[in-house]
N, C-alpha and C positions, 0 to 999 in steps of 0.2 A: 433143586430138582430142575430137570435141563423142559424149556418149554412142550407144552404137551395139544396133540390135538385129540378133539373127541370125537366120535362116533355121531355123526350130523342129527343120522334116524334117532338117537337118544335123547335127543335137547330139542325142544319148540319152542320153548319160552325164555328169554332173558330177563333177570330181574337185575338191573343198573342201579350202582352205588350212584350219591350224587358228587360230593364231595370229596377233592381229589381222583377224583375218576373222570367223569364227563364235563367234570369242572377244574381248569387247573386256579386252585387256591391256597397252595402251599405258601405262599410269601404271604397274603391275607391271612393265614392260620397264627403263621409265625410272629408278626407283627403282631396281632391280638395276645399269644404265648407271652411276649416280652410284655407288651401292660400290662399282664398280671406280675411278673418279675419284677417290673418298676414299684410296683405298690407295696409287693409285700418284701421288698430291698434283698431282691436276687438278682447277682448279673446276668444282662441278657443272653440269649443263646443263640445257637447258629442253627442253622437247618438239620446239617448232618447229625449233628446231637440230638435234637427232637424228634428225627425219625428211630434215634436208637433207642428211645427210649418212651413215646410216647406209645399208651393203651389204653384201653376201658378195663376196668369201670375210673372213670376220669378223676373221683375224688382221690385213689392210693396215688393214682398219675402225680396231681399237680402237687397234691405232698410232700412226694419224693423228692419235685422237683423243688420245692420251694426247701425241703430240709425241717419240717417240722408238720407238726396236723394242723389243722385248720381249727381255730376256735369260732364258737356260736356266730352264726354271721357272717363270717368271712367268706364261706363256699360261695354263698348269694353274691354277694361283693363282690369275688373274682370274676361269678358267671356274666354279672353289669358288666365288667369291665371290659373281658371279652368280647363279650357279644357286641360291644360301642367301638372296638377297636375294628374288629372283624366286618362289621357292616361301613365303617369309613372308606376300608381300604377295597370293598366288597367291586364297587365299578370298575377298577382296574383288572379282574379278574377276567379271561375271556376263557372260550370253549377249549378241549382238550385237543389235540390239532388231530384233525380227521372228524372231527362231530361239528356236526351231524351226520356229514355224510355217511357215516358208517350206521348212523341209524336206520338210513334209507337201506342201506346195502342188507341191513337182518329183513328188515323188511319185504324187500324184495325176495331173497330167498325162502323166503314163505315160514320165516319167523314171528310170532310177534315178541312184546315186550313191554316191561312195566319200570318204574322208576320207586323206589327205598331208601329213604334217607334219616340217617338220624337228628338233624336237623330238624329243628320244630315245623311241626306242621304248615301253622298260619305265615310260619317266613317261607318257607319250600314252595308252596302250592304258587302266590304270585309270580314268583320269582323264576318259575319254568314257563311260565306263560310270558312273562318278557321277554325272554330269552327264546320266543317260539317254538319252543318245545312242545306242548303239552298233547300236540297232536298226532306225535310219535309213539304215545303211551297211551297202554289198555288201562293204567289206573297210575298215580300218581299220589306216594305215600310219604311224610314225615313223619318223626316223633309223636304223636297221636296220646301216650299213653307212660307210664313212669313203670319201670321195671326194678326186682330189687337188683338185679347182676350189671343191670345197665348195659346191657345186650340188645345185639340186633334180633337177637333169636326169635324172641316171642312175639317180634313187629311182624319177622320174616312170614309166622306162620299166620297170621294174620293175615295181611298182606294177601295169601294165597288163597286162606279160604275162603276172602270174600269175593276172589275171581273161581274158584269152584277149579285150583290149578292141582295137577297129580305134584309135588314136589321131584318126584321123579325125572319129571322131563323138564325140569327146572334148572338152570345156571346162573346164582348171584356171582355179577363180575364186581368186586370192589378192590379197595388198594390199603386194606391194613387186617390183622388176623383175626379180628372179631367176625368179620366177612367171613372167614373161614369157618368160624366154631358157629353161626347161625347157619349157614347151610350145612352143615352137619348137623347138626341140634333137630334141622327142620324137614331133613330128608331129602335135603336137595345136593346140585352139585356147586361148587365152587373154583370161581377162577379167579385169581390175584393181580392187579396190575401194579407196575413197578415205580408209577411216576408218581405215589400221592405221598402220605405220611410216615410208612415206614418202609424202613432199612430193603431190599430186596430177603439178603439172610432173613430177615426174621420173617418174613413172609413165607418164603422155600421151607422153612420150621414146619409148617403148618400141613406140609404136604400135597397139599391143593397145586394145582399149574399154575408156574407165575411166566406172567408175559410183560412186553414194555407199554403197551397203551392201548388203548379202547379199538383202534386198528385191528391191533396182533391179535385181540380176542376173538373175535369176529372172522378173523383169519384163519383161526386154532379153531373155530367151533366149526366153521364149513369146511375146513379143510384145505386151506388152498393158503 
C-alpha cells in the first residue's frame, strides 16, 4: 500500500510502539535471535531473514526457527537467554533518528500521546525514564499481564481504558503486523513503520499505512 495520510480532525491521540519504532534495536533483537540459535545448535541468521519471518505468538516463531518444538523447559531457557543477550547489547541502542523531536512536534500540534510495549513492564517503565522520555507520555505501558494469543490487542484496550480514550480517535504507530491486528481488534487505527522487525511486504499485508520512520508518521497524520 503506497503511504497514506489521515484526516488530522480524526486522530488526537498517539499510542507509540516502543521497540523497533521509537527505539532503533534491530541489531540488539538479532544478536539476542542468534543466542537462542547458539544454544539450541541452529545457524545464526541475518537480519533480512528474521524480518521475513519473525511474529507473535513467539512460541510457533522460534520453533519454526529452531526446526522442532520446544520441550518442558526450554521456552524458559530460550526466554533467559534472550533477554541476557538483548539487555547486553541494550546500551548501544540509540533513539530512532528524529525522536524525540518528533514527539514535541505531535505535541505541539495539539496531539497528545501515550507509549505500549510488549516488553515487560518493570524493564519498560525505567528505561523510558533514562532515556528522558517519560514526560512526553500521558501514560506509559508494558507487558503488564499474559495473554493466551500473545497479542497486543487486549494490552491495547487496556491501555485505553484506563486513560477513558475513544479508540476511535486513536492511532497505534508500530513496526510489525501484530500492531496492526491490536488496533483493529481494539477499535483503533493503525500505522506501520518500516524500519523495525519486519519485511515492509509483510506489513503492506496488513493493510494498515506503512511509512519509513517515526518522522513520516507524524508527517502522514498532520498532513504535511
Amino acid at each position: 500500500m503506497a503511504e497514506t495520510t489521515f484526516d488530522r480532525r480524526d486522530i488526537t491521540h498517539i499510542v507509540w510502539d516502543w521497540n523497533g519504532t521509537l527505539l532503533d534495536d534491530n541489531h540488539a533483537n538479532l544478536a539476542a535471535v542468534n543466542a537462542v540459535c547458539a544454544r539450541f545448535g541452529r545457524a545464526p541468521v541475518e537480519m533480512e531473514y528474521w524480518r521475513s519471518v519473525f511474529r507473535r505468538p513467539l512460541i510457533p516463531c522460534y520453533e519454526d526457527l529452531l526446526g522442532r518444538p520446544f520441550e518442558d523447559g526450554e521456552w524458559e531457557e530460550a526466554e533467559v537467554l534472550y533477554d541476557r543477550s538483548y539487555l547486553e547489547h541494550l546500551p548501544g541502542c540509540a533513539l530512532a533518528d528524529g525522536v524525540p523531536d518528533v514527539l514535541h512536534d505531535w505535541t505541539g500540534s495539539g496531539g497528545s500521546q501515550s507509549l505500549l510495549s510488549m516488553a515487560s513492564h518493570d524493564h519498560l517503565v525505567p528505561l523510558i525514564a533514562e532515556r528522558g522520555l517519560d514526560g512526553h507520555f500521558t501514560r506509559v505501558d508494558g507487558r503488564r499481564f499474559a495473554t493466551v494469543k500473545d497479542s497486543k490487542a487486549e494490552h491495547l484496550v487496556h491501555h485505553l481504558d484506563e486513560q477513558g480514550i475513544d479508540p476511535a480517535k486513536v492511532v497505534l504507530v508500530g513496526d510489525i503486523d501484530d500492531d496492526a491486528r491490536a488496533a483493529r481488534e481494539a477499535g483503533a487505527n493503525a500505522l506501520l513503520v518500516a524500519s523495525g522487525l519486519m519485511a515492509r511486504e509483510r506489513l503492506e499485508a496488513t493493510g494498515a499505512p506503512v511509512v519509513d520512520s517515526p518522522v513520516a508518521a507524524v508527517a502522514a497524520l498532520c498532513g504535511t
